[in-house]
Structures are given as C-alpha cells and as structure tokens.
Rosetta silent file (secondary structure, phi, psi, omega in degrees, C-alpha in Angstrom):
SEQUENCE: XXXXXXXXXXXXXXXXXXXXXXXXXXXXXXXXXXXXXXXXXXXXXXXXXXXXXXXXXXXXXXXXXXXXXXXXXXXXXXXXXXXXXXXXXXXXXXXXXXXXXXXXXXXXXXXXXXXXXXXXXXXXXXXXXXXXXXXXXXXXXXXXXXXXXXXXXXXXXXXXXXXXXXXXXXXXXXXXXXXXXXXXXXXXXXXXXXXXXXXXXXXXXXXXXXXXXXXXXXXXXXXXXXXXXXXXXXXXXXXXXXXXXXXXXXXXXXXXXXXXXXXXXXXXXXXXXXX
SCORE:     score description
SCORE:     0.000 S_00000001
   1 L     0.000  -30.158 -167.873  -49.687   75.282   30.697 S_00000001
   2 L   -86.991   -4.234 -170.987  -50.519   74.987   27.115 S_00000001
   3 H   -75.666  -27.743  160.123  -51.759   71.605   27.516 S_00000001
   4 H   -58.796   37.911  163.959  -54.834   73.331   29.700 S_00000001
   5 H  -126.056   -4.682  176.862  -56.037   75.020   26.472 S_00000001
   6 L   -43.176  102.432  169.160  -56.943   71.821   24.643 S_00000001
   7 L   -37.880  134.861  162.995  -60.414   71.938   23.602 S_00000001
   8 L   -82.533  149.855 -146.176  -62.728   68.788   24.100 S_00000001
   9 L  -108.313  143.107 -146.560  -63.487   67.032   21.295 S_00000001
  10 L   -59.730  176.673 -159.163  -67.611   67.493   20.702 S_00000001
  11 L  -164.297  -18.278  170.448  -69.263   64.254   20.855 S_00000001
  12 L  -136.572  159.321 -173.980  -72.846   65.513   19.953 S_00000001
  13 E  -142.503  159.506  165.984  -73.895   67.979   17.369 S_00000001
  14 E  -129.754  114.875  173.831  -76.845   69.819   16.661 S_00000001
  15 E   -86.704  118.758  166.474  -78.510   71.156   12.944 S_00000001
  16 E  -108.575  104.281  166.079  -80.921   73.924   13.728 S_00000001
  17 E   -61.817  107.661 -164.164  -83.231   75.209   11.270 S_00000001
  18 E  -118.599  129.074 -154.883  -83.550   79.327   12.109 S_00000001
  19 L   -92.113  122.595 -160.942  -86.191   82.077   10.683 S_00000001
  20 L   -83.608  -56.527 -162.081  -83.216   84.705    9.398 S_00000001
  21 L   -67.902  -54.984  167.640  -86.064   87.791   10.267 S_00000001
  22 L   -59.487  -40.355 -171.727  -87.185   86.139   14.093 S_00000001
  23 L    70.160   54.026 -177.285  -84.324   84.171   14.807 S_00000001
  24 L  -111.016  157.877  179.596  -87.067   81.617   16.097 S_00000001
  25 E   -95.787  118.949 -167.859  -86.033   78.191   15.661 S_00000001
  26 E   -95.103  -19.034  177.247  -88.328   76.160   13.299 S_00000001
  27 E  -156.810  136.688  159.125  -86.755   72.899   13.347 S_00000001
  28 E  -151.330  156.712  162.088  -83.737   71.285   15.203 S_00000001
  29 E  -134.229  145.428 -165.428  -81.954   67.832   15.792 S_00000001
  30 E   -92.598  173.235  158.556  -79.919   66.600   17.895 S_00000001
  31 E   145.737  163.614 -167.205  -77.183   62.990   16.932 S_00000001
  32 L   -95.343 -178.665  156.631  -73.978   62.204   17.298 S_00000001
  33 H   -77.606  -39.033  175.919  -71.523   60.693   15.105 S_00000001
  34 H   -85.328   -0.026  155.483  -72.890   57.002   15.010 S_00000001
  35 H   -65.977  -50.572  170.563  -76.130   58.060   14.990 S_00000001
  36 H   -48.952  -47.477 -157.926  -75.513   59.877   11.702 S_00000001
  37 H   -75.698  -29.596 -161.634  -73.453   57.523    9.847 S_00000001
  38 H   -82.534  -25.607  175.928  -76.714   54.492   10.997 S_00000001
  39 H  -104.486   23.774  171.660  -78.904   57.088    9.343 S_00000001
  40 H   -81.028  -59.893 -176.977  -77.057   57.528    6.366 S_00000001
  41 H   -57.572  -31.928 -179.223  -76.539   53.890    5.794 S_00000001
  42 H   -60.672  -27.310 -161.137  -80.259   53.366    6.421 S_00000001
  43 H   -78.458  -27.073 -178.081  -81.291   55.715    4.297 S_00000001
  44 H   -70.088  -32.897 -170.119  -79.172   54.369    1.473 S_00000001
  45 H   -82.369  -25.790  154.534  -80.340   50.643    1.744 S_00000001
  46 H   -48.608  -17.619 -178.342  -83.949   52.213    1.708 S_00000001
  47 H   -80.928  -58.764 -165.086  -83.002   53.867   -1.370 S_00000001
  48 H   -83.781  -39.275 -170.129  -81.728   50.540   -3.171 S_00000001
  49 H   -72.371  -51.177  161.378  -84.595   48.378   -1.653 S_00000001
  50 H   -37.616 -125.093 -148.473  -87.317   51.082   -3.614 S_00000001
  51 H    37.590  -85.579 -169.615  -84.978   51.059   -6.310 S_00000001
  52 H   -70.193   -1.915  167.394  -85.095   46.913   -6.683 S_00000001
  53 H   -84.398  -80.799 -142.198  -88.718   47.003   -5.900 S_00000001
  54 H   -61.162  -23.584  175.629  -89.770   49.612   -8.848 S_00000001
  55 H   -77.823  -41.957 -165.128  -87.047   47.421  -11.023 S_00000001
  56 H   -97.934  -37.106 -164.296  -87.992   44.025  -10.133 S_00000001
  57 L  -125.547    3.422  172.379  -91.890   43.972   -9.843 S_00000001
  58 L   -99.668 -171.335  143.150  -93.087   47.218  -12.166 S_00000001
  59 L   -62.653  -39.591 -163.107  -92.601   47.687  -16.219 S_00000001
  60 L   -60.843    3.129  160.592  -89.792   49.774  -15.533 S_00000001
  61 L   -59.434  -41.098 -149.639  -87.837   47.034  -15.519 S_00000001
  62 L   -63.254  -19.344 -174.695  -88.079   46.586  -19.446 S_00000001
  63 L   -80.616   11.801 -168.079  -86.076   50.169  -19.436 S_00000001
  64 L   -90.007  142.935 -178.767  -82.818   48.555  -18.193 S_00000001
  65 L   -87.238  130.448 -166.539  -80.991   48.245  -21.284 S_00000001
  66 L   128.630  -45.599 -172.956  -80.578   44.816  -22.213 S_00000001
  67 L   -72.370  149.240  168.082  -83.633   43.220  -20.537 S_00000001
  68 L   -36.428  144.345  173.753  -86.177   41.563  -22.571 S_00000001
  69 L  -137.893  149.888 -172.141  -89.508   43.273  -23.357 S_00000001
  70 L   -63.263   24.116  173.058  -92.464   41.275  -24.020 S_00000001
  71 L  -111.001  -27.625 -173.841  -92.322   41.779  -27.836 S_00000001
  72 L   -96.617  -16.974  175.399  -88.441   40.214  -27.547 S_00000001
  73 H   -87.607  -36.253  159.563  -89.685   37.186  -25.442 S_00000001
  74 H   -65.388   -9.917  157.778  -92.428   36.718  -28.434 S_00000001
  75 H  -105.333   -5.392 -173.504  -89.875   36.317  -30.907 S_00000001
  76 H   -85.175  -54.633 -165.520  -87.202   34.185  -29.058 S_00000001
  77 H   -39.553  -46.808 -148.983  -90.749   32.333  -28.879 S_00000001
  78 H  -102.343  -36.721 -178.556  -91.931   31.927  -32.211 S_00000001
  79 H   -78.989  -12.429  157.490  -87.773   31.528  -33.495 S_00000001
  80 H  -107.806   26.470  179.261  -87.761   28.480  -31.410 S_00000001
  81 H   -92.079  -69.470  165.148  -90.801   27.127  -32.677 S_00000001
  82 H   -34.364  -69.090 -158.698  -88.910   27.532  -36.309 S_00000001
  83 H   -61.039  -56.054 -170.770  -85.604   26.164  -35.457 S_00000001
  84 H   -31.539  -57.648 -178.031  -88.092   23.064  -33.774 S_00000001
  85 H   -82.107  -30.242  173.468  -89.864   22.494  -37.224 S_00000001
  86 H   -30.475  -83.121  161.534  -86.464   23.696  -39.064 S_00000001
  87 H     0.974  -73.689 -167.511  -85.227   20.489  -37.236 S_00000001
  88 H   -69.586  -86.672 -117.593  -87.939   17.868  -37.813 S_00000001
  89 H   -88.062  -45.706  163.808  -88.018   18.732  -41.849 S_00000001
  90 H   -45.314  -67.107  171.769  -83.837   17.910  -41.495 S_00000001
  91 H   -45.495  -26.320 -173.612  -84.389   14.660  -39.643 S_00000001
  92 H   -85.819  -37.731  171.555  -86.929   13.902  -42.449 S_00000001
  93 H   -80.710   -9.589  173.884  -84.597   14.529  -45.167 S_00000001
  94 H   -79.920  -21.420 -169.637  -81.770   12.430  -43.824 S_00000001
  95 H   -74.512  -44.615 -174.169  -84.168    9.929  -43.575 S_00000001
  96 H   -73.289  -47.274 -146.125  -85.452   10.121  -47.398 S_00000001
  97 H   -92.055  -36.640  170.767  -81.505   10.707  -48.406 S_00000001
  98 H   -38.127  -97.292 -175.579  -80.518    7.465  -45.946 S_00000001
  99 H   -26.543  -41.638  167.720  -83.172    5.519  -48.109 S_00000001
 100 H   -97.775   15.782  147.800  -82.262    6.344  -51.495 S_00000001
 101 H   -67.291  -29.663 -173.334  -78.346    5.696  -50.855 S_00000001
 102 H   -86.648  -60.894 -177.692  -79.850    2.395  -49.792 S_00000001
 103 H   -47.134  -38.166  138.406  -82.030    1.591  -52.337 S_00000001
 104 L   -18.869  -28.107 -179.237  -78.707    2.733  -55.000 S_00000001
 105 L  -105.754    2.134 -163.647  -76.904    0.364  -53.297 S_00000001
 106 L   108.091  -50.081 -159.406  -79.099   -2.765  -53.337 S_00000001
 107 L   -68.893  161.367 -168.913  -79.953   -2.528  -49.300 S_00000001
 108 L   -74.284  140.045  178.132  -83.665   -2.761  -47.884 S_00000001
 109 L   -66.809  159.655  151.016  -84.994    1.207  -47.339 S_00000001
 110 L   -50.913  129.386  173.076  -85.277    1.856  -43.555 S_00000001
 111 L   -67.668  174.294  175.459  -89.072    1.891  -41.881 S_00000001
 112 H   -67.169  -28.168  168.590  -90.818    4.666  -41.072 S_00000001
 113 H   -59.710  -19.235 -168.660  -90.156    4.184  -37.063 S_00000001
 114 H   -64.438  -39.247  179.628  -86.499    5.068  -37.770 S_00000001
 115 H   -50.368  -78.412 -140.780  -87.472    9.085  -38.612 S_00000001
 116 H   -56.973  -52.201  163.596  -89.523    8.720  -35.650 S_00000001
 117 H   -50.211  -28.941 -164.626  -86.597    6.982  -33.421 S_00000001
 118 H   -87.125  -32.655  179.240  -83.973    9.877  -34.831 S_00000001
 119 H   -73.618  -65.434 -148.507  -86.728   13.157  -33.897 S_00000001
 120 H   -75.313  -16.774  177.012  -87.045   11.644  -30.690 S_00000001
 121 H   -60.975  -53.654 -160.873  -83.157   10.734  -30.156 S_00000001
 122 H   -79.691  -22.093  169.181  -82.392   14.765  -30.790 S_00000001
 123 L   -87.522   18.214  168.793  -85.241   15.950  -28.612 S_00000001
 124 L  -110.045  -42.800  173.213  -84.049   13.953  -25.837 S_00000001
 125 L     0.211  111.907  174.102  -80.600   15.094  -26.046 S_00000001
 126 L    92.001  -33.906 -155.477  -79.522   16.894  -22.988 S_00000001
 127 L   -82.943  165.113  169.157  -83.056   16.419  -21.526 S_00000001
 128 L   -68.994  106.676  166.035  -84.117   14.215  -18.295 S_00000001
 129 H   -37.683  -43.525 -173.841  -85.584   10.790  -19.182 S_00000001
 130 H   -73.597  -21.486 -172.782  -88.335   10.913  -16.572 S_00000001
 131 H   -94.094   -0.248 -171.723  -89.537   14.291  -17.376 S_00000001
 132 H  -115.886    3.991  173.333  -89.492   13.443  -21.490 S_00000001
 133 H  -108.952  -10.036  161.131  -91.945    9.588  -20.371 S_00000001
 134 H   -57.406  -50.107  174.507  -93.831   12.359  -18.146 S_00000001
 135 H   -34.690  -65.003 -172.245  -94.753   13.876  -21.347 S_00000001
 136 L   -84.733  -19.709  163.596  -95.492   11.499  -23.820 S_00000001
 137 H   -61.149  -73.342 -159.735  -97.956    9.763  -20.894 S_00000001
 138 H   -14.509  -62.132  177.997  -99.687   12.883  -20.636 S_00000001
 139 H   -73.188  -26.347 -170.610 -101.562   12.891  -24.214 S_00000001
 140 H   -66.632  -22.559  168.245 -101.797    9.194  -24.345 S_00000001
 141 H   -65.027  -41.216  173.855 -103.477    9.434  -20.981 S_00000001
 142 H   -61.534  -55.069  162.454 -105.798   11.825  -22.157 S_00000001
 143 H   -42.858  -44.145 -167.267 -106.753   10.054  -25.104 S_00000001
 144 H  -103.832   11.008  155.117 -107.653    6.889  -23.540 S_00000001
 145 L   -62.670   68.992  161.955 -109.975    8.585  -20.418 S_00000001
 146 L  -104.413   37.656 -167.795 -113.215    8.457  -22.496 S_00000001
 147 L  -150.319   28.102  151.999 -115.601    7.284  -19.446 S_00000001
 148 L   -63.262  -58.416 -169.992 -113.758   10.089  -17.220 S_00000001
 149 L   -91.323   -3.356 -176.688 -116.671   12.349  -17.849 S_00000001
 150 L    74.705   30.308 -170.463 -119.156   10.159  -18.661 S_00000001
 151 L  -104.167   -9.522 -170.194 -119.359   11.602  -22.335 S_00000001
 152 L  -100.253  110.885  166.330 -119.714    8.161  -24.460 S_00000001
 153 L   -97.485  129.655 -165.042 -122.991    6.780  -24.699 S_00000001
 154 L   -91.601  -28.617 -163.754 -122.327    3.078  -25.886 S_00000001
 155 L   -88.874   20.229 -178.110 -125.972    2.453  -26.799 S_00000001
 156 L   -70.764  179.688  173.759 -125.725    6.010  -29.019 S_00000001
 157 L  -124.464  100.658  176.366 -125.283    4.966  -33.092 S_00000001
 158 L   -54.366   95.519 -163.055 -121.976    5.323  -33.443 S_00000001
 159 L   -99.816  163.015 -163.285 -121.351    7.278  -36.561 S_00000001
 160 L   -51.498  160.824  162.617 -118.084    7.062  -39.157 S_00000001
 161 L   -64.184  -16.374 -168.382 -115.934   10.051  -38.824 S_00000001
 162 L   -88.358  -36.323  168.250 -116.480   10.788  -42.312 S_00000001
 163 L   -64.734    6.922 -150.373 -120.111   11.297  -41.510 S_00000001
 164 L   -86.543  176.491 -168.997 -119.577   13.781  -39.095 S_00000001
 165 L  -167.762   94.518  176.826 -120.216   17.384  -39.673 S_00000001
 166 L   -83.250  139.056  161.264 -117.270   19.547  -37.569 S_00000001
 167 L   -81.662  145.816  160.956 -117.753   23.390  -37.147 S_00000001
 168 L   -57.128  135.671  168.760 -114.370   25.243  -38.105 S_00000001
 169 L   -95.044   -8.703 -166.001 -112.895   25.964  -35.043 S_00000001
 170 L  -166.616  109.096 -173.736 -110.880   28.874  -36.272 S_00000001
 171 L   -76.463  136.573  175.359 -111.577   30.787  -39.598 S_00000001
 172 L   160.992 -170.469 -151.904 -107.607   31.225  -41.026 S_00000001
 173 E   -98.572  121.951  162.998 -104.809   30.437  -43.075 S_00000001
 174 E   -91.029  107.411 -167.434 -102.880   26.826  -42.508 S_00000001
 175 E  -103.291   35.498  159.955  -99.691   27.728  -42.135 S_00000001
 176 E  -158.556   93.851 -170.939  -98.570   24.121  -41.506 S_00000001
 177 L   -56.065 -165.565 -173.768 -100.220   20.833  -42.391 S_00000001
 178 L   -89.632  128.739 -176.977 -100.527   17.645  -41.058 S_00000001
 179 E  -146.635   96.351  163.004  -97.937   15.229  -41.418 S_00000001
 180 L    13.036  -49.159 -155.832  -98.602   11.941  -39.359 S_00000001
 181 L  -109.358  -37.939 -165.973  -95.309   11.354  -37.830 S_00000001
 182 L  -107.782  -16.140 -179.604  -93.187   14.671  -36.614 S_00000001
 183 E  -158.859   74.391  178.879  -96.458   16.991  -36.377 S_00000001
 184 L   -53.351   72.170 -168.793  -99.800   15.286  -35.818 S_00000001
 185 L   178.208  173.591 -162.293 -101.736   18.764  -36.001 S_00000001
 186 E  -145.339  138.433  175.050 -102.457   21.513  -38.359 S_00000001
 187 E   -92.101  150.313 -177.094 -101.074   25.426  -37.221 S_00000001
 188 E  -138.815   85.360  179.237 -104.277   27.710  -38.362 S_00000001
 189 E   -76.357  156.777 -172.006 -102.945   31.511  -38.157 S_00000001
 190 L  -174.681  154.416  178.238 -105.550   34.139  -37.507 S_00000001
 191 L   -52.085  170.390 -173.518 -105.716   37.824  -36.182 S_00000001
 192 L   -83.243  175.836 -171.492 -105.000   37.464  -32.054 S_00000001
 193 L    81.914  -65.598 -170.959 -108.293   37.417  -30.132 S_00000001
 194 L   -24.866  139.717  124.390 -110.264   35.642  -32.814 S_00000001
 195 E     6.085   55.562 -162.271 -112.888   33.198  -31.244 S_00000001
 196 E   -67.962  147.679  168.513 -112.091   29.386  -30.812 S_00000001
 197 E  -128.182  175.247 -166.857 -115.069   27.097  -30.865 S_00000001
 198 L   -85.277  160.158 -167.137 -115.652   23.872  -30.285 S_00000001
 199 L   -92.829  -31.828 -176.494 -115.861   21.636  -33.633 S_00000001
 200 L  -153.599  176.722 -171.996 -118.149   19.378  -32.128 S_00000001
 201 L   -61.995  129.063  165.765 -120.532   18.422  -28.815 S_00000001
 202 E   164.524 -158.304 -171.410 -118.871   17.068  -25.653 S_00000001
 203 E  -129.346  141.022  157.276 -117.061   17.946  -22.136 S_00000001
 204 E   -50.344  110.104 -176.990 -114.111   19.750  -21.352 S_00000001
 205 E  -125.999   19.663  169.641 -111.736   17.420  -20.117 S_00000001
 206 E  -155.081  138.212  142.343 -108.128   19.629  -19.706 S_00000001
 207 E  -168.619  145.117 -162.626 -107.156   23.337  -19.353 S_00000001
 208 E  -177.125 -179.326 -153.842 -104.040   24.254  -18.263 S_00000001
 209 E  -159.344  103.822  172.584 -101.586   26.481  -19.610 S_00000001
 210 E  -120.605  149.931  157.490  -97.553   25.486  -20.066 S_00000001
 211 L   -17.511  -61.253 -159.792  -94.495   27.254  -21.599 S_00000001
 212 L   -86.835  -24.961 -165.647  -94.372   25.334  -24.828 S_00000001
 213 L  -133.415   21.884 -132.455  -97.804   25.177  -25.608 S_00000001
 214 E    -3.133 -129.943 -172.366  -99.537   28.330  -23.572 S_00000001
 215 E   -44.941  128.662  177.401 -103.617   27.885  -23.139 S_00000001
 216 E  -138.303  129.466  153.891 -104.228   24.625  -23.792 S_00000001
 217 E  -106.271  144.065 -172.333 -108.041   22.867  -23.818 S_00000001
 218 E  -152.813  156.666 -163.193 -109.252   19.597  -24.844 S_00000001
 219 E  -130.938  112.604  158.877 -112.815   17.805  -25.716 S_00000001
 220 E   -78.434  116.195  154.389 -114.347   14.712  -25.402 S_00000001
 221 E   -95.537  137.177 -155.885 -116.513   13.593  -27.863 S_00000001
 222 L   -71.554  141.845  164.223 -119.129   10.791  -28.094 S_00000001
 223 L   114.284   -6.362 -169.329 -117.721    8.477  -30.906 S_00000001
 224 L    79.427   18.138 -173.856 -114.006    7.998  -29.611 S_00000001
 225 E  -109.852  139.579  154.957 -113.172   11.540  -30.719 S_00000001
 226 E  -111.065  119.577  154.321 -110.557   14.705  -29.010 S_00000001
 227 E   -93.373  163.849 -154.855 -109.756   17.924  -29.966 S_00000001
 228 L  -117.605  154.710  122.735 -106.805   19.603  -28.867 S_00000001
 229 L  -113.707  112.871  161.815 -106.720   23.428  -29.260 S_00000001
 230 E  -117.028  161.643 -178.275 -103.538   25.034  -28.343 S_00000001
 231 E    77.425   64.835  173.232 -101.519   28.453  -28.511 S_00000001
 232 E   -71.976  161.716  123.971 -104.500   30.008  -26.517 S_00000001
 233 E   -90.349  -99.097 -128.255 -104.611   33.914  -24.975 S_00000001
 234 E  -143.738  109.735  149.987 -107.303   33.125  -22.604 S_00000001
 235 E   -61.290  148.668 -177.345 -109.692   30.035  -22.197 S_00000001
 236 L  -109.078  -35.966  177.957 -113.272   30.633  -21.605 S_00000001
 237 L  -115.957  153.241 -171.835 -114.404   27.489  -20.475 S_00000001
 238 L  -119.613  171.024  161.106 -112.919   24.917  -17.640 S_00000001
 239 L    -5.189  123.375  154.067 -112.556   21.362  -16.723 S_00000001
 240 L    98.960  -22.567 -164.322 -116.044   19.584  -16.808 S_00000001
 241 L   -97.617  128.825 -168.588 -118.006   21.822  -18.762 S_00000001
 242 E   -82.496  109.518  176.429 -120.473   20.584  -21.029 S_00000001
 243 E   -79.361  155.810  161.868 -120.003   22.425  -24.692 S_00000001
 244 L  -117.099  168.465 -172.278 -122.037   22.326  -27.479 S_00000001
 245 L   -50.911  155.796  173.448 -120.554   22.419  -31.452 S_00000001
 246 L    96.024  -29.513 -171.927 -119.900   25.443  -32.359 S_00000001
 247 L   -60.446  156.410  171.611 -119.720   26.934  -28.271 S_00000001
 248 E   -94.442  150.921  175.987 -116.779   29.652  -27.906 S_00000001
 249 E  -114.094  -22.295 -167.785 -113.960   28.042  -26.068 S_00000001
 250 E   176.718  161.363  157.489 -111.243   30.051  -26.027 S_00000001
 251 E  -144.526  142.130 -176.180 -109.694   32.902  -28.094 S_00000001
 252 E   -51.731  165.167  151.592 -106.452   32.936  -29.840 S_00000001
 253 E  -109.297 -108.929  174.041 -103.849   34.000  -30.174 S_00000001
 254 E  -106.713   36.729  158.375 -102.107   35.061  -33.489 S_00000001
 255 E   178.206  172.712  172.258 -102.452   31.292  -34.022 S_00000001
 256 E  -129.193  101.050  161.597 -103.798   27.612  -33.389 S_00000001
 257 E   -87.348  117.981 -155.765 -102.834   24.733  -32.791 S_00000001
 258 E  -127.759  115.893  175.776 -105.605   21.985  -33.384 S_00000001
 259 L  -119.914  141.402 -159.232 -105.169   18.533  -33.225 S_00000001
 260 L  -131.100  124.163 -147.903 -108.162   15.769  -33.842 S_00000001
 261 E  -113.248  117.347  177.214 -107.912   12.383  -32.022 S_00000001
 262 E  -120.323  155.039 -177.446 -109.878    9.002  -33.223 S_00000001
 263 L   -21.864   69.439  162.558 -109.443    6.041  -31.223 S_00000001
 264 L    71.788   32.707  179.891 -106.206    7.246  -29.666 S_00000001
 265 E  -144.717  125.231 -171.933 -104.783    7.799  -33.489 S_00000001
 266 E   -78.998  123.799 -169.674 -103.998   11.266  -34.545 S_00000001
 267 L  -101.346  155.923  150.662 -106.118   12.340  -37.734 S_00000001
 268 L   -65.252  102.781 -106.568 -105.769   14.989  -40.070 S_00000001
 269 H   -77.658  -63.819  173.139 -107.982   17.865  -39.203 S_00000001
 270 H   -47.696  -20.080  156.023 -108.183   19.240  -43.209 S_00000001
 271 H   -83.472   -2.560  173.724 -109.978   16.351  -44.517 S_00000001
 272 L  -115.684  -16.612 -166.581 -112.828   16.618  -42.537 S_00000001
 273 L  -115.214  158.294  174.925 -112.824   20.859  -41.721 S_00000001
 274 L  -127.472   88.442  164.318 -112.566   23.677  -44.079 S_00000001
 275 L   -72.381    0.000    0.000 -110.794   26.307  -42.445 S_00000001
C-alpha cells in the first residue's frame, strides 16, 4: 500500500513571474531539465566568446597584466636596435684587437672583408639561408633598376656628386654616422611627425613597410643616385610618383634612417647634406 503514495518525479518545470497586488502573471517559462542545463552552458560560452572578443580585438587587451602595451613594444624595439649596433661596434673591435696581436707578432693584419665576413657570420646564426640571400638581393636589386622608371636621361650632363646641391631631408641631430662597412647610413633623430623630403628630383621607386625597418621609401635620381629613407610613421607618396627636391615624402618618426646610393656604392650622406 505504501508503495501507491510515491509521487512522480516532475519532468517539466515552470518559473512564473506574478504581480504580488493582481496576482496576474507577467511573465512565465516553461523547460525541463536538459533544456536548462543547454541554456546555461550556452549562455556561458556566449559569455567567454564576448569576453575573448573585447580581449582579443579591443585596447582592453593591454589591461591584462602582463601583456605588452604599445609604449613596451617601442622599447623592446629601439633595445634591439642597441644590442644590434652594441654588436657590430664588438665585431669591430675584435677585429682592430685581432690586427694588432698580429702586427705584435710579425703576421700580415687581416683585410677589411674579414669584419665584414664575422658581422655577417653572427647575423646569420640561427637564421634561414634563403631568407638572409632574399635580403641582401633586395637593395642590390633596387640599386641597379635605374631604367625601371625611366628616370635617367643619358643625353642629360651628367654632373659630379660633389656638384650637386641636396635639400636636408630631415632637420635633426645625427645620432649615428656613417661608417662604410657595418652601417652604410646616417640615423638623424627628430621630434615624431617632422616632415621628410626628398633631397633631390626623381621617381618613387619602393614603399613598403617591414618589421625591422617600418615605412620605408626610396628615389631614383638622374645621375646614378638613391635615397633610402627609413623608420617612417606614414608615407605620403607611392610607387611611381614623380617628386621634386625638396617635395614632402613622408613624416617621421622620432627618427631617420637615410641612406645615399652612387653607382650601386653606399656614400656618406654628411659630406654632401647639412642636417
């Protein structure tokens, strides 16, 4: 007898929202148990996909503690720029300290390709051969296009480089010379923003923008001459576009790097520009 008193057990439920003064019913739903628990779980992986959206693709990432913020990506930048030339000015002095232990000893000094073999031995280290002869094509390719654009007039009167009359491309402080063999180029610091122009008349004949060297633009000149401008914010002018000296090209960022090209031989910038 007692087993007729068993209750059955409920299998659907209902929440009913109810007006306490009316008793009228203002809202109800009906569900089950697996209905609830599928809208629990849904609601939670909707919860974590927002989440990872407002985390992954807003600034509110930068508030996870730990993550980078663009001020911390600009200094891992600029400290491996350092340790780069840190580098090079080591490799230079083993090279000078090599030479006088030789000459002390009697022995012939080393040439100057040996610096040049030992910087390029430690910056291949680790690295892919095809992607470090991708590279080194890249400028030499550039250099020796000068009938890409059609900018060299051979019956022009070619004149010396020395006769030449560059505009500054960037009024500022050179906070790195030129030095032939580990850094054909001269760093020019200046507030960011400041105004690059072109030093002299010709067509754009790169812009592009990489990791290592951000905005990057480069100029053909009548005469066998390129300039290089690198460490960009934002180019102003593209591919093909004819400049004249002086034209804005780009504006900086809290520096420049500008390197000036003579028949495919890297020159130093500071003997011909006064920055």
């Amino acid at each position: 007898m007692s087993g007729q008193n068993i209750e059955p057990k409920p299998r659907s439920f209902r929440l009913s929202l109810v007006d306490d003064m009316t008793h009228r019913k203002l809202w109800v739903v009906h569900f089950t148990k697996a209905g609830f628990l599928v809208r629990v779980i849904s609601a939670i992986v909707v919860l974590f996909a927002i989440v990872y959206a407002l985390l992954a693709y807003t600034p509110l990432r930068t508030s996870i503690p730990g993550y980078p913020s663009a001020h911390t990506k600009r200094a891992a930048i600029q400290n491996a720029i350092r340790i780069d030339s840190l580098e090079n000015v080591i490799s230079r002095w083993e090279f000078y300290s090599e030479n006088i232990l030789r000459v002390i000893e009697g022995e012939a000094p080393l040439p100057v390709d040996s610096v040049i073999r030992l910087v390029d031995a430690a910056a291949s280290e680790g690295r892919d051969a095809a992607f470090l002869a991708q590279r080194d094509s890249l400028l030499r390719d550039l250099v020796n296009r000068e009938e890409q654009f059609g900018v060299t007039d051979r019956e022009e009167r070619a004149l010396p480089i020395e006769g030449l009359h560059f505009f500054t491309p960037l009024k500022g402080v050179v906070s790195q010379g030129f030095e032939s063999v580990l850094h054909p180029y001269v760093e020019i610091n200046a507030p960011a923003n400041s105004v690059v122009m072109s030093a002299l008349e010709g067509t754009v004949v790169f812009d592009g923008w990489n990791d290592e060297s951000g905005y990057t633009i480069a100029i053909q000149h009548s005469g066998d001459l390129v300039t290089v401008y690198k460490n960009n914010q934002k180019l102003l002018r593209k591919t093909g576009d004819r400049v004249s000296a002086g034209t804005s090209i780009a504006l900086a960022g809290d520096r420049l790097h500008f390197e000036l090209w003579y028949r495919g031989e890297a020159m130093d910038p500071a003997k011909y520009i006064v920055f």
